[in-house]
DRENGULUM-284347 format. One record per residue (C-alpha): residue number from 1; x, y, z. Coordinates in Angstrom, 1 decimal. Each point is the difference from the previous one (the first is absolute). Layout:
<rs>
r resi = NUM u = X v = Y w = Z
...
</rs>
This chain:
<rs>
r resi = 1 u = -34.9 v = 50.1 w = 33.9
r resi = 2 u = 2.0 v = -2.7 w = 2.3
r resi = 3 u = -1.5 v = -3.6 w = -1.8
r resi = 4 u = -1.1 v = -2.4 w = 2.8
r resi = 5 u = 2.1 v = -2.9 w = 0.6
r resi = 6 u = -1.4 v = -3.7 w = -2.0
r resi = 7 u = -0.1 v = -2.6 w = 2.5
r resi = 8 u = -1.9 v = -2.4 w = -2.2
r resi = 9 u = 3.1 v = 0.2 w = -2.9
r resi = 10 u = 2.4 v = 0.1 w = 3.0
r resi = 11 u = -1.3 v = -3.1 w = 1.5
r resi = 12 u = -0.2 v = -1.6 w = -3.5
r resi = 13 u = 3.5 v = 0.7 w = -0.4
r resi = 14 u = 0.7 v = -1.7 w = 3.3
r resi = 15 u = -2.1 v = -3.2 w = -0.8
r resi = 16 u = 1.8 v = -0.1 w = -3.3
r resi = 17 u = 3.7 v = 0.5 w = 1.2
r resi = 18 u = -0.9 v = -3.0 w = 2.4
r resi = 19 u = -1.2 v = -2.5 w = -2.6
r resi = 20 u = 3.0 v = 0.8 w = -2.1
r resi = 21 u = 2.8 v = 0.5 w = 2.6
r resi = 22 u = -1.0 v = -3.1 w = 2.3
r resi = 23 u = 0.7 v = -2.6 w = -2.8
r resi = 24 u = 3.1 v = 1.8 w = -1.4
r resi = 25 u = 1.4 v = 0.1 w = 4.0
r resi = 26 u = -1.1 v = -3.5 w = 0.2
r resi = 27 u = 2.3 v = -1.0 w = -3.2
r resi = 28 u = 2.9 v = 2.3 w = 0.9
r resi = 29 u = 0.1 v = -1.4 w = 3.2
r resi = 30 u = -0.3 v = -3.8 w = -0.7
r resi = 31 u = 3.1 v = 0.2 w = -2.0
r resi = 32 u = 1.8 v = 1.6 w = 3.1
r resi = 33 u = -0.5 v = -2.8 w = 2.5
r resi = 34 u = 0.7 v = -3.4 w = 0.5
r resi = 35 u = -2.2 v = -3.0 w = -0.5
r resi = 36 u = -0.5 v = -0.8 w = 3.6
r resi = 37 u = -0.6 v = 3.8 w = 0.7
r resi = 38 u = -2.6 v = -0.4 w = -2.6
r resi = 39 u = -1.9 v = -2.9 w = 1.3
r resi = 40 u = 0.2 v = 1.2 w = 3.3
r resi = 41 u = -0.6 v = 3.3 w = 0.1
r resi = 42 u = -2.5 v = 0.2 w = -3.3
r resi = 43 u = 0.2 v = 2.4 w = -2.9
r resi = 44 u = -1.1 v = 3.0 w = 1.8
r resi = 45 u = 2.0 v = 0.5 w = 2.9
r resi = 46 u = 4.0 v = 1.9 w = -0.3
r resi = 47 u = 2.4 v = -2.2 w = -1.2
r resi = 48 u = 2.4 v = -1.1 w = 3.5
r resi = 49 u = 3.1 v = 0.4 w = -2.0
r resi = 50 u = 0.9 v = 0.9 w = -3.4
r resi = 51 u = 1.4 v = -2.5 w = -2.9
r resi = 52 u = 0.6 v = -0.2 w = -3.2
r resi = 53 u = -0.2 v = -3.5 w = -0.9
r resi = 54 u = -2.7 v = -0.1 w = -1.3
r resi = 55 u = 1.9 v = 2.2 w = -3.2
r resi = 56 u = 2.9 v = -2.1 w = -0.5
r resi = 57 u = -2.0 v = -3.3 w = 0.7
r resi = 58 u = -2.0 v = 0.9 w = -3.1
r resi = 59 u = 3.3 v = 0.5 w = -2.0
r resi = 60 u = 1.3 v = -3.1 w = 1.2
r resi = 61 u = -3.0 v = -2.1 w = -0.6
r resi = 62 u = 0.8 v = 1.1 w = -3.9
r resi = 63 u = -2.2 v = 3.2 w = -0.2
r resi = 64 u = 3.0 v = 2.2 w = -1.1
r resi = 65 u = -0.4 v = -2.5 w = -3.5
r resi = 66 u = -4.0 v = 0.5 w = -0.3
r resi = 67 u = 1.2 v = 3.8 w = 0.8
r resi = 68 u = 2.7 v = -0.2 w = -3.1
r resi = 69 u = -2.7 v = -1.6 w = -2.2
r resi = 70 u = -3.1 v = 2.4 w = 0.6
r resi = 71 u = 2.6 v = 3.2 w = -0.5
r resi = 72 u = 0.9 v = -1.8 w = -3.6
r resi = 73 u = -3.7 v = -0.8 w = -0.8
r resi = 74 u = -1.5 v = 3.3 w = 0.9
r resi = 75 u = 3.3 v = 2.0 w = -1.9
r resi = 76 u = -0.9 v = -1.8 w = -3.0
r resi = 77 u = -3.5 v = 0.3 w = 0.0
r resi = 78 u = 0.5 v = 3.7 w = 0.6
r resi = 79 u = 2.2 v = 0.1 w = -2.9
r resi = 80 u = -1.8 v = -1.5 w = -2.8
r resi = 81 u = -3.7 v = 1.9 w = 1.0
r resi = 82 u = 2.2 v = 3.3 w = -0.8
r resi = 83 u = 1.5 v = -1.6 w = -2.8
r resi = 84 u = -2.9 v = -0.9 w = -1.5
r resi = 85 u = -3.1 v = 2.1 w = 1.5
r resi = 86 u = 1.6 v = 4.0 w = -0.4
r resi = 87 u = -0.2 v = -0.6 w = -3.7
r resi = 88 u = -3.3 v = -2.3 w = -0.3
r resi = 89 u = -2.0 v = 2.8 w = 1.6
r resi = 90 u = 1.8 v = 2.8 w = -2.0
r resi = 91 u = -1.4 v = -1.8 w = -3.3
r resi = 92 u = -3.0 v = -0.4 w = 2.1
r resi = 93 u = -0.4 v = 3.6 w = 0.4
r resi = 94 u = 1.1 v = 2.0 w = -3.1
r resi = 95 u = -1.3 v = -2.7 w = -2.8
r resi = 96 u = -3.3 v = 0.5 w = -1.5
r resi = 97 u = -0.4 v = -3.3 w = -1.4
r resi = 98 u = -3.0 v = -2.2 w = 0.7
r resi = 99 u = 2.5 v = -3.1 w = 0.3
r resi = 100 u = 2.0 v = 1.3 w = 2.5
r resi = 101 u = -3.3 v = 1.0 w = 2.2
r resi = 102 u = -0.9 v = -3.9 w = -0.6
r resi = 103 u = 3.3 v = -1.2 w = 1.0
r resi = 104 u = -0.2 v = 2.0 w = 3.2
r resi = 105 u = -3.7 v = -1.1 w = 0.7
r resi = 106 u = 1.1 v = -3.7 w = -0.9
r resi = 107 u = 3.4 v = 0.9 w = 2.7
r resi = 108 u = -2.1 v = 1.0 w = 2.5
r resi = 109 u = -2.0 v = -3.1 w = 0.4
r resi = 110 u = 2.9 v = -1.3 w = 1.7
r resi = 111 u = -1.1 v = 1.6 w = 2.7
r resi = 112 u = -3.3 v = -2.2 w = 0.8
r resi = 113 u = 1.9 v = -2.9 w = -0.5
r resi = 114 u = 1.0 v = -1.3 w = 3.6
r resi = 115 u = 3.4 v = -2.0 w = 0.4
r resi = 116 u = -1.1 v = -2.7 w = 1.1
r resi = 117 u = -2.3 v = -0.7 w = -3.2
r resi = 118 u = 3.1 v = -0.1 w = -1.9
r resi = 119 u = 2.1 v = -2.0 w = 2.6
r resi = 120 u = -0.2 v = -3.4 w = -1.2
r resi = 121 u = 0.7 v = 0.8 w = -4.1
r resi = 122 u = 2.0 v = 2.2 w = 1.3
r resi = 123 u = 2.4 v = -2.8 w = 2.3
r resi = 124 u = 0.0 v = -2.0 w = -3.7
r resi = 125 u = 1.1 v = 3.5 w = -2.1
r resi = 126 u = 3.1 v = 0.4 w = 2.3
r resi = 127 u = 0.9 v = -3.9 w = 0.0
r resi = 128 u = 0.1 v = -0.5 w = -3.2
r resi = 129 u = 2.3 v = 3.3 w = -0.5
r resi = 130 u = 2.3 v = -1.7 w = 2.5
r resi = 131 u = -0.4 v = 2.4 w = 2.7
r resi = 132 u = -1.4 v = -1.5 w = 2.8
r resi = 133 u = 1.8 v = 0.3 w = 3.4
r resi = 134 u = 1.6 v = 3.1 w = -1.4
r resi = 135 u = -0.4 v = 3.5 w = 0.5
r resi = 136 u = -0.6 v = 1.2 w = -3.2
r resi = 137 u = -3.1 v = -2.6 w = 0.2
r resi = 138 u = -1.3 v = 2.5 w = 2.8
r resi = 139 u = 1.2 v = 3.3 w = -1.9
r resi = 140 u = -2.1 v = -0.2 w = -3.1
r resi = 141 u = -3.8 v = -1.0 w = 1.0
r resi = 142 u = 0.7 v = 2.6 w = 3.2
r resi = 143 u = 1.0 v = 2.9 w = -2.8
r resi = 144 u = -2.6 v = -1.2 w = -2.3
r resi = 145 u = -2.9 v = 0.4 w = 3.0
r resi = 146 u = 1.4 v = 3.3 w = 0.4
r resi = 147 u = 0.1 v = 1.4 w = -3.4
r resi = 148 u = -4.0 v = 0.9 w = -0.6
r resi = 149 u = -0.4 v = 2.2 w = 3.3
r resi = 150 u = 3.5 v = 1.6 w = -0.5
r resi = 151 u = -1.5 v = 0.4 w = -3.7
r resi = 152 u = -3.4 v = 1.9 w = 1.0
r resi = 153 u = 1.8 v = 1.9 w = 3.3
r resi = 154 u = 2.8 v = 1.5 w = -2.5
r resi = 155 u = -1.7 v = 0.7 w = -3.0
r resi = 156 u = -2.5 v = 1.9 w = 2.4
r resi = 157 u = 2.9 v = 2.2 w = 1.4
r resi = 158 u = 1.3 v = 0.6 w = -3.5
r resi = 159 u = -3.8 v = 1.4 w = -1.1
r resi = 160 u = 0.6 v = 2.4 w = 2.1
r resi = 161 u = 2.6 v = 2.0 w = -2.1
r resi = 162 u = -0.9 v = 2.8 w = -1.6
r resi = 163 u = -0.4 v = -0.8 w = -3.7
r resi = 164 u = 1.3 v = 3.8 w = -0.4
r resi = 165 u = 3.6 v = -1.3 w = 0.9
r resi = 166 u = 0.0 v = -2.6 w = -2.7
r resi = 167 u = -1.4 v = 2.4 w = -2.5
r resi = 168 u = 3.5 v = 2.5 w = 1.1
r resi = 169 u = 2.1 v = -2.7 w = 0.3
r resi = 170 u = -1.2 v = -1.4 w = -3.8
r resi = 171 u = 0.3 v = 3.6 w = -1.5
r resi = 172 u = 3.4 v = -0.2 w = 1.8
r resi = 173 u = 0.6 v = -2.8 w = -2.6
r resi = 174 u = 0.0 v = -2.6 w = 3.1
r resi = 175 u = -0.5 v = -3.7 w = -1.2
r resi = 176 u = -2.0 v = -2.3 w = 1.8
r resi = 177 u = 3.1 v = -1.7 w = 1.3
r resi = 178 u = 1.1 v = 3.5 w = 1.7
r resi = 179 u = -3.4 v = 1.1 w = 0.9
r resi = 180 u = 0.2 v = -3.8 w = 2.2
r resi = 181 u = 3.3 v = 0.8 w = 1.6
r resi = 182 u = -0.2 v = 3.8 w = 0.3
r resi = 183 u = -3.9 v = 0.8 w = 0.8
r resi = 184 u = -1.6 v = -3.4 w = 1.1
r resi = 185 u = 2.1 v = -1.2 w = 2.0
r resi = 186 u = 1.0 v = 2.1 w = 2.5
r resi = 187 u = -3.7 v = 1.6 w = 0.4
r resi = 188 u = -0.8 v = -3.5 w = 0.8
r resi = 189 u = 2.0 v = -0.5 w = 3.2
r resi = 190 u = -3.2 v = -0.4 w = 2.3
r resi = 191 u = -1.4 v = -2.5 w = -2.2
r resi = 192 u = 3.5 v = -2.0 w = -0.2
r resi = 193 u = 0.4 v = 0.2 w = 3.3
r resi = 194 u = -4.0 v = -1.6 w = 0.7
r resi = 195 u = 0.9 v = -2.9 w = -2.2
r resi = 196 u = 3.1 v = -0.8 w = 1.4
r resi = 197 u = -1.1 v = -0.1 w = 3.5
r resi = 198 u = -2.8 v = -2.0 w = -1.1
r resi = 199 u = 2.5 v = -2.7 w = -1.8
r resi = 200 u = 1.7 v = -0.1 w = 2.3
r resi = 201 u = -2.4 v = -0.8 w = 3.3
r resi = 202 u = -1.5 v = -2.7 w = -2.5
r resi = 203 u = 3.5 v = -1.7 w = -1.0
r resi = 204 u = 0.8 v = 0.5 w = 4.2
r resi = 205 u = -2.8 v = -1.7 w = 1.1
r resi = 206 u = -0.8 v = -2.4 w = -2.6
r resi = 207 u = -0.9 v = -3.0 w = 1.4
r resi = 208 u = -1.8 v = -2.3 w = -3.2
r resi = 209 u = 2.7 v = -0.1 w = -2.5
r resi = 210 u = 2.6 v = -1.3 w = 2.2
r resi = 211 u = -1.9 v = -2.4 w = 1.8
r resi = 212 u = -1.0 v = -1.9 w = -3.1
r resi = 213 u = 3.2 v = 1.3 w = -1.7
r resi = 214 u = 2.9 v = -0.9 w = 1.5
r resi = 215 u = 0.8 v = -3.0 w = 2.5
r resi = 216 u = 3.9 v = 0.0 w = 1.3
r resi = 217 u = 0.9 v = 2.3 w = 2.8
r resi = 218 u = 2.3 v = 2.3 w = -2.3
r resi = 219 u = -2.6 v = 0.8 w = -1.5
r resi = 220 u = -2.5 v = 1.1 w = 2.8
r resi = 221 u = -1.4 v = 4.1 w = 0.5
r resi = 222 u = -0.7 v = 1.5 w = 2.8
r resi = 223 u = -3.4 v = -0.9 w = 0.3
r resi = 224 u = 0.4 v = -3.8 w = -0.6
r resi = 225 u = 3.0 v = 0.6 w = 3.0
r resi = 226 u = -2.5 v = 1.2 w = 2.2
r resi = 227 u = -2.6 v = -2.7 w = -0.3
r resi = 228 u = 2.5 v = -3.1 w = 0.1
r resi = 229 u = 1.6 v = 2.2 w = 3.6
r resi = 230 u = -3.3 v = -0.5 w = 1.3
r resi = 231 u = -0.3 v = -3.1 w = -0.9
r resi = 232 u = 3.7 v = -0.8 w = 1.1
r resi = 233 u = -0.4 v = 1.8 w = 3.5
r resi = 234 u = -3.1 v = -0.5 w = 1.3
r resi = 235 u = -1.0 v = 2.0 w = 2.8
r resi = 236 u = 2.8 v = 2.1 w = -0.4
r resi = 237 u = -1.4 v = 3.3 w = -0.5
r resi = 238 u = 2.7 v = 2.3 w = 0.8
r resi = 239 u = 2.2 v = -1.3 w = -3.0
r resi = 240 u = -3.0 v = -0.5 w = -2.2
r resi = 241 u = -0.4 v = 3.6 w = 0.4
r resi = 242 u = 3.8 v = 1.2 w = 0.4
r resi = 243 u = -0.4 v = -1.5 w = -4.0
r resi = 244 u = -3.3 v = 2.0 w = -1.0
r resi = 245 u = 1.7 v = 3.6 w = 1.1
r resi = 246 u = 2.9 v = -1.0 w = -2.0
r resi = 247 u = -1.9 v = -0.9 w = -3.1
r resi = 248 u = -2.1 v = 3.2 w = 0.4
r resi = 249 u = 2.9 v = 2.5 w = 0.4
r resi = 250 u = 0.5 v = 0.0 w = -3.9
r resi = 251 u = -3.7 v = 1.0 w = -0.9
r resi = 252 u = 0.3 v = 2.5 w = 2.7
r resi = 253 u = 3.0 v = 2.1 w = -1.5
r resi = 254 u = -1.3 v = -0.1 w = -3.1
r resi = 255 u = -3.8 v = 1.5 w = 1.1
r resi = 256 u = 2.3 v = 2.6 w = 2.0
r resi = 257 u = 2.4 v = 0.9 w = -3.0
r resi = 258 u = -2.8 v = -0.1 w = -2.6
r resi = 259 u = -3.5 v = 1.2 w = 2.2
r resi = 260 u = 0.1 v = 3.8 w = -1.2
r resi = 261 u = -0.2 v = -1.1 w = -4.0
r resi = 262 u = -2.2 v = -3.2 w = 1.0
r resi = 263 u = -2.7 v = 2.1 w = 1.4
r resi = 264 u = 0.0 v = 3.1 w = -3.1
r resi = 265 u = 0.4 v = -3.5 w = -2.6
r resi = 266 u = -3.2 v = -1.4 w = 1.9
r resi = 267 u = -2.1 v = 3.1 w = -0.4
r resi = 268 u = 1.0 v = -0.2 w = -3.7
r resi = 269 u = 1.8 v = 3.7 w = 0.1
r resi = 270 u = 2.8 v = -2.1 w = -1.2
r resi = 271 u = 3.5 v = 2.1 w = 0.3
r resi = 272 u = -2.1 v = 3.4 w = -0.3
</rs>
């Protein structure tokens, strides 16, 4: 039987393609004309000639530095939640213990505690360690935000490993350490890959920690870049957004590279 044709979803589709390719057109082609074309012509209409100015202009207003600086920030914080979290939510998971259930519960309460509670003790914790207007200064609160939903996302994937593979793998005469490298790890890919992904969008477009953290241009991310271009360039939209494509390019690769195992560690079927 030959299914009639849905015009309702069809039309949907339409009405939603529209509302989410008209503002992407409208950014793509900002960063492709001039100023003047801009204010003449407005954001809709085709671009009258093609530049790209509005790229390099952003490099040479100092962007490629607040580039430099977000790639270290969000590398680090990448590197120290898989440092730290892979094991924290393998103790999680295989110990029995009512402390370590506490400690997790106790963990988790990070995550109801908002930034910007924390903000001010937190400006007088990093002065006092000397790392103000430094990098590191921004690395460690970002990573330490990160930790108790990269916690609970992982230790959910690694539930979902059959408790028949560490029962082979211990009559095997496996020790915890092996069973870690050998069997956890690499059946844990999906959930890896969720909490890097989500690291890293929160060190990319962390915004708090650096504005109250650091003060000298060397020091500056991405985010801070973009609001002090604004604020530098008025009404120059075209370079304002030549700078926000740039900045998302990054976050964009690594959705593309990462989405399949983002998705599976989201639904919790971890690297099943």
């Amino acid at each position: 039987m030959r299914r009639r044709p849905n015009y309702v979803a069809g039309a949907g589709s339409l009405v939603w393609l529209f509302l989410v390719g008209l503002p992407l057109y409208v950014l793509l082609a900002a960063t492709l004309r001039t100023r003047q074309d801009y204010a003449e012509n407005g954001p809709v209409s085709f671009p009258d000639s093609f530049t790209l100015d509005n790229y390099t202009g952003a490099f040479d207003s100092g962007f490629g530095q607040y580039f430099l600086n977000t790639l270290v920030v969000t590398a680090s914080v990448i590197a120290i939640v898989l440092l730290l979290v892979p094991p924290l939510a393998y103790a999680i998971v295989r110990s029995r213990g009512r402390a370590t259930s506490a400690i997790f519960r106790l963990f988790l309460l990070g995550l109801a505690i908002p930034a910007q509670a924390v903000i001010v003790p937190m400006f007088y914790l990093i002065s006092e360690a000397g790392l103000y207007d430094n990098l590191l200064g921004v690395i460690l609160p970002t990573a330490a935000f990160c930790l108790p939903m990269s916690a609970l996302i992982l230790s959910g994937a690694m539930r979902d490993i059959s408790p028949e593979l560490y029962e082979a793998m211990a009559m095997d005469g496996a020790s915890p350490r092996r069973m870690f490298f050998q069997l956890v790890m690499p059946l844990s890919r999906g959930g890896l890959s969720t909490i890097v992904v989500f690291s890293a969008l929160q060190a990319w477009n962390g915004f708090l920690f650096p504005l109250v953290l650091t003060q000298s241009d060397s020091t500056k991310v991405v985010t801070l870049g973009l609001y002090n271009f604004q604020t530098e360039h008025g009404i120059d939209i075209p370079g304002l957004l030549g700078a926000v494509v740039l900045s998302m390019v990054p976050v964009l690769l690594v959705y593309l590279f990462a989405r399949r195992a983002l998705v599976q560690g989201l639904m919790g079927v971890g690297g099943k």
